[in-house]
N, C-alpha and C positions, 0 to 999 in steps of 0.2 A: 968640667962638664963633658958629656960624651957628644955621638955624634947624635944623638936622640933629644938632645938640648934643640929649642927654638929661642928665638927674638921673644921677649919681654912683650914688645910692642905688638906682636904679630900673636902671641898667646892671648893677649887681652881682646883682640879685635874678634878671634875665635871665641871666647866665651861672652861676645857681645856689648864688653863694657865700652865701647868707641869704636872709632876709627883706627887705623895706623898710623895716621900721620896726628891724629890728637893724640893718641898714645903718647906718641915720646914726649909733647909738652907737657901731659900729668908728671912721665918719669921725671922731667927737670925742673919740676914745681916739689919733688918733692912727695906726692900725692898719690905712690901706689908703692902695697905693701907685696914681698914675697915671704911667702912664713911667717908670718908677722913683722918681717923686719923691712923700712924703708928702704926703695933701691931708688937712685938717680944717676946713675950711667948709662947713656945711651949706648945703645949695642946690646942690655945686657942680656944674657941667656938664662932659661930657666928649662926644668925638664918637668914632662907633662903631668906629673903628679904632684906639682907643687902647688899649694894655696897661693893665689893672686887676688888682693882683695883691694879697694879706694882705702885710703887712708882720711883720718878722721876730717876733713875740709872738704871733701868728695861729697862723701859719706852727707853730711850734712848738705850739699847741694842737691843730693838725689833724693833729699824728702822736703826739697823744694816745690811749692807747688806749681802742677799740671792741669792743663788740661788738654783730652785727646778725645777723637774718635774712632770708633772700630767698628769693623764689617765682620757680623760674628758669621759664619758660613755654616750651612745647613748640616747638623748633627754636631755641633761642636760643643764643647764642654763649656761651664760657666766659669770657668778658670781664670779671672785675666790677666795671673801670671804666663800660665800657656799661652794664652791667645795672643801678648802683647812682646814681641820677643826683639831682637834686633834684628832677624832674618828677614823677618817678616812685615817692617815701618816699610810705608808704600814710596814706593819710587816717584810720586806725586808731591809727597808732603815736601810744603816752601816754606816749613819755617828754617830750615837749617840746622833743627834740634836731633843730637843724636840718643839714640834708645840710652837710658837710665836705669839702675836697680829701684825700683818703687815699691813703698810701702803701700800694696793694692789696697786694703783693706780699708783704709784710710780713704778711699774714693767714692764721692760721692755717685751714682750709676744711675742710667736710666733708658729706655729704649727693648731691645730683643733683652730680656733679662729670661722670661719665660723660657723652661723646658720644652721645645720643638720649633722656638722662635728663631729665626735667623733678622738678618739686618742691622740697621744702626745702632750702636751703642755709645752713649756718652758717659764720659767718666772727668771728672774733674776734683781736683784738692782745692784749688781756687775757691775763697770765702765770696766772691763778688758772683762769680759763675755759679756757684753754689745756690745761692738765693735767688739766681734768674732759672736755673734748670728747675730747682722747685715750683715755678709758677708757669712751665713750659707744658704744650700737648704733643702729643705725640701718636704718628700718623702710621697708619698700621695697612699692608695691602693684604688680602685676602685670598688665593685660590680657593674656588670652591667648584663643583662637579657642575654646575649648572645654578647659575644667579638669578634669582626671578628677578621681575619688573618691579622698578625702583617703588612704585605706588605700594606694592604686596609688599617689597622686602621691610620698606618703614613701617609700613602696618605690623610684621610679623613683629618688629624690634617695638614697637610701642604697645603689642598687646602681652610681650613679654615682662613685659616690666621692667626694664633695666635700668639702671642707674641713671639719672636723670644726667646730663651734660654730654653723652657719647653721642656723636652723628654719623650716618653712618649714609653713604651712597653706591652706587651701580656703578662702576667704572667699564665692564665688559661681561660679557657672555658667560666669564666665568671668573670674574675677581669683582670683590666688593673693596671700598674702602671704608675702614673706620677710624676715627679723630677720637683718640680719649682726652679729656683735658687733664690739670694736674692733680687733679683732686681722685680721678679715676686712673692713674698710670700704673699703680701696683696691683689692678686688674689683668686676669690672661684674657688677652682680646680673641683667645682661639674659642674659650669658655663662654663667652658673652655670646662669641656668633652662633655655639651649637644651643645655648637658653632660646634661640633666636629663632632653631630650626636649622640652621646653614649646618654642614657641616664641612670643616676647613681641612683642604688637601697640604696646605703650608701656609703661613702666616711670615709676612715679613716686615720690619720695621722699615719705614722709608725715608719718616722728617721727626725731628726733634726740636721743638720751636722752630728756628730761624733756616736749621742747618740740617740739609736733606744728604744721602749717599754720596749725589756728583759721584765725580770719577774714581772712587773709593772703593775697591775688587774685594770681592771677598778671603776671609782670611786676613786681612791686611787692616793695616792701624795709622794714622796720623795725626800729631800735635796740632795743637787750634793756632791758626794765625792771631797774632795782637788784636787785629780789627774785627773778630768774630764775637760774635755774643749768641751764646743759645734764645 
């Protein structure tokens, strides 16, 4: 190797797959490939074009099921490869779980999904989470230019005719809230408000059943503790 060679260990923590110091128990488990081929020497060096990939025992624990939260931030793509990265797991999150390669697609989602939505997103593999997020609402805050009086605004929403179960109240001078239940969350809550009359300056996700932002920054993602249920 030349002088352009890094740590094994210290290559992997840059492309996200762990920690450093988890690093080298994968290398002595066995558990990470260079070129395809298994290395377990700590120390070892590799140079920065080479393939570093989990080896098959990994591999299968990273389509282990998840479940996380995310704070999609305003203008941000629906990617939750992009959005969910190891840079970027929040300095908050206590489950002690480190960023994993995930098979997104496979994630069940629910929350800022909307094109201009920002806020919370839940995403879960979990079959138990699964079946609670499906019967979950989900709580949407509104900017708007000026909020009429809660009496007008539910008149305006009930002479619209909208989908029976969304509630919708006056929070301030210029933010409304609205609750779609589960039956109404593949609704754009931005949509509903302009049938409505309102027209929405940003729309943001706040609560998802049980589990609201809290200290969760935008841009930023974290695993669900054991004790959480949507």
């Amino acid at each position: 190797m030349t002088d352009q060679s890094i740590r094994l260990s210290k290559r992997m923590a840059e492309l996200g797959m762990c920690s450093r110091s988890e690093a080298d128990r994968l290398i002595e488990q066995g558990l990470v490939k260079v070129d395809g081929v298994v290395v377990q020497a700590l120390g070892s060096r590799v140079m920065p074009d080479q393939q570093v990939e989990l080896a098959g025992a990994l591999e299968r624990l990273a389509e282990s099921s998840v479940s996380l939260l995310l704070y999609r931030a305003d203008g941000a793509a629906a990617d939750f490869a992009a959005l969910c990265r190891a840079d970027n797991q929040s300095a908050g999150d206590a489950s002690e779980m480190h960023w994993r390669p995930r098979p997104w697609h496979k994630l069940q989602a629910a929350g800022a999904l909307g094109d201009g939505e920002c806020g919370l997103i839940a995403l879960t593999q979990d079959r138990t989470q699964t079946k609670r997020l499906a019967d979950c609402e989900a709580e949407y805050l509104v900017q708007v230019a000026s909020a009429p009086p809660l009496a007008q605004l539910q008149a305006d929403f009930a002479a619209a005719k909208l989908p029976r179960g969304a509630k919708i109240s006056r929070q301030s001078d210029r933010q409304v809230r609205l609750v779609l239940p589960a039956q109404l969350r593949g609704l754009s809550a931005a949509e509903l408000c302009r049938q409505a009359g309102l027209l929405p300056l940003s729309v943001r996700c706040s609560r998802i059943g049980r589990l609201a932002t809290g200290d969760l920054k935008p841009d930023n993602w974290r695993y669900l503790l054991p004790v959480e249920r949507f």
